[in-house]
Structures are given as C-alpha cells and as structure tokens.
C-alpha positions as CSV (number, residue, x, y, z in Angstrom):
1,X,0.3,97.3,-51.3
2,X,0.3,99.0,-54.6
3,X,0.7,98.2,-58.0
4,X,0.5,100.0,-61.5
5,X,-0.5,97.5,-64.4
6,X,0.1,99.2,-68.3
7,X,-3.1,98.8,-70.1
8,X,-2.9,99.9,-73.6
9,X,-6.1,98.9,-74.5
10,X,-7.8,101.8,-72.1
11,X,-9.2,104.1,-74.5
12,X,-12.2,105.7,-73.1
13,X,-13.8,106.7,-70.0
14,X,-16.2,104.1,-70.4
15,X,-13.4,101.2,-70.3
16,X,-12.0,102.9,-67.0
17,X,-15.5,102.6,-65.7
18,X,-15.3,99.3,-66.2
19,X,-12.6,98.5,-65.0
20,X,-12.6,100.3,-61.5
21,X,-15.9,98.9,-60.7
22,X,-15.1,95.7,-61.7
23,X,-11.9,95.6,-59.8
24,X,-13.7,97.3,-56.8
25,X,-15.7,94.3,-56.3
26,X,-12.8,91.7,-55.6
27,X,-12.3,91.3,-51.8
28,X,-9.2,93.4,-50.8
29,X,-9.0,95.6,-53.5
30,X,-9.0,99.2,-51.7
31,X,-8.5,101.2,-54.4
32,X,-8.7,101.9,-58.1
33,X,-6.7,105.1,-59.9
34,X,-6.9,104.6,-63.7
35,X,-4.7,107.3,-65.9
36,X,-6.3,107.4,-69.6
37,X,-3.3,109.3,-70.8
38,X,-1.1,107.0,-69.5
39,X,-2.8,103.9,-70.0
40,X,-2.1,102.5,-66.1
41,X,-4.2,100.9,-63.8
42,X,-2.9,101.7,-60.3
43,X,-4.5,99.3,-57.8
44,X,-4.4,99.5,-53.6
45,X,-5.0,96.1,-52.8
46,X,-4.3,94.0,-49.5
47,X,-1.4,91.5,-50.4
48,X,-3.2,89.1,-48.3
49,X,-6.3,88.3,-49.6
50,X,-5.0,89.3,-53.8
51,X,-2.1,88.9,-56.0
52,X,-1.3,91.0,-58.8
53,X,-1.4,87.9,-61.0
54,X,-5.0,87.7,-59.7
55,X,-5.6,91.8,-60.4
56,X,-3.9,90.9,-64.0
57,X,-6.3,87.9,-64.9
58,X,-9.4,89.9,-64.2
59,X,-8.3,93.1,-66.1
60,X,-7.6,90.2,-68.8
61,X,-10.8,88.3,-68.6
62,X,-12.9,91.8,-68.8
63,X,-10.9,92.3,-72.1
64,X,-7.8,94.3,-72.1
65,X,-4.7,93.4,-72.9
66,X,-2.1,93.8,-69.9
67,X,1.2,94.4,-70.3
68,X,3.8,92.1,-68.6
C-alpha cells in the first residue's frame, strides 16, 4: 500500500533525512519518497505489518507536525 502524509514542518534536506531513515527502519515500511516542495511524505508500506496511524505517530514523535 501507499500513502502520502502533508508534513509542513519539512524544511530542509536534513529533516527529510531524517525522516526516510527513521521511517526505513520500521518493519514493513518498503519505501520512503519525501517532496521538499511539496511538503509530503509518500510511504510504501505493507498494510499488514503498519498502519498509517502507526507511520503518522512516528513522523510525530521525531517532531513534525502531520497533517490530518
């Protein structure tokens, strides 16, 4: 599955950075694509084994603000 979160607290390459490795890390997570112009997080992820609620709390608990 796919899903785009908005994440208007990317600024930087160093946030994306961030957040693709940190979200590359979580079992079933397949792929990362983040747009700094666009401020989305598009995440390839395996429905069984994460939940976009799940991807949302850890964007969230590494700092940035997600938007519903």
């Amino acid at each position: 599955m796919e899903e785009v979160f908005m994440v208007p607290s990317i600024t930087c390459s160093i946030c994306s950075s961030r957040i693709s490795s940190e979200l590359g890390r979580l079992e079933g997570i397949s792929g990362v694509d983040i747009d700094l112009k666009t401020q989305s997080v598009r995440v390839t992820y395996d429905p069984d084994r994460q939940s976009p609620a799940d991807i949302r709390r850890k964007i969230a608990e590494l700092g940035y603000e997600v938007m519903e």
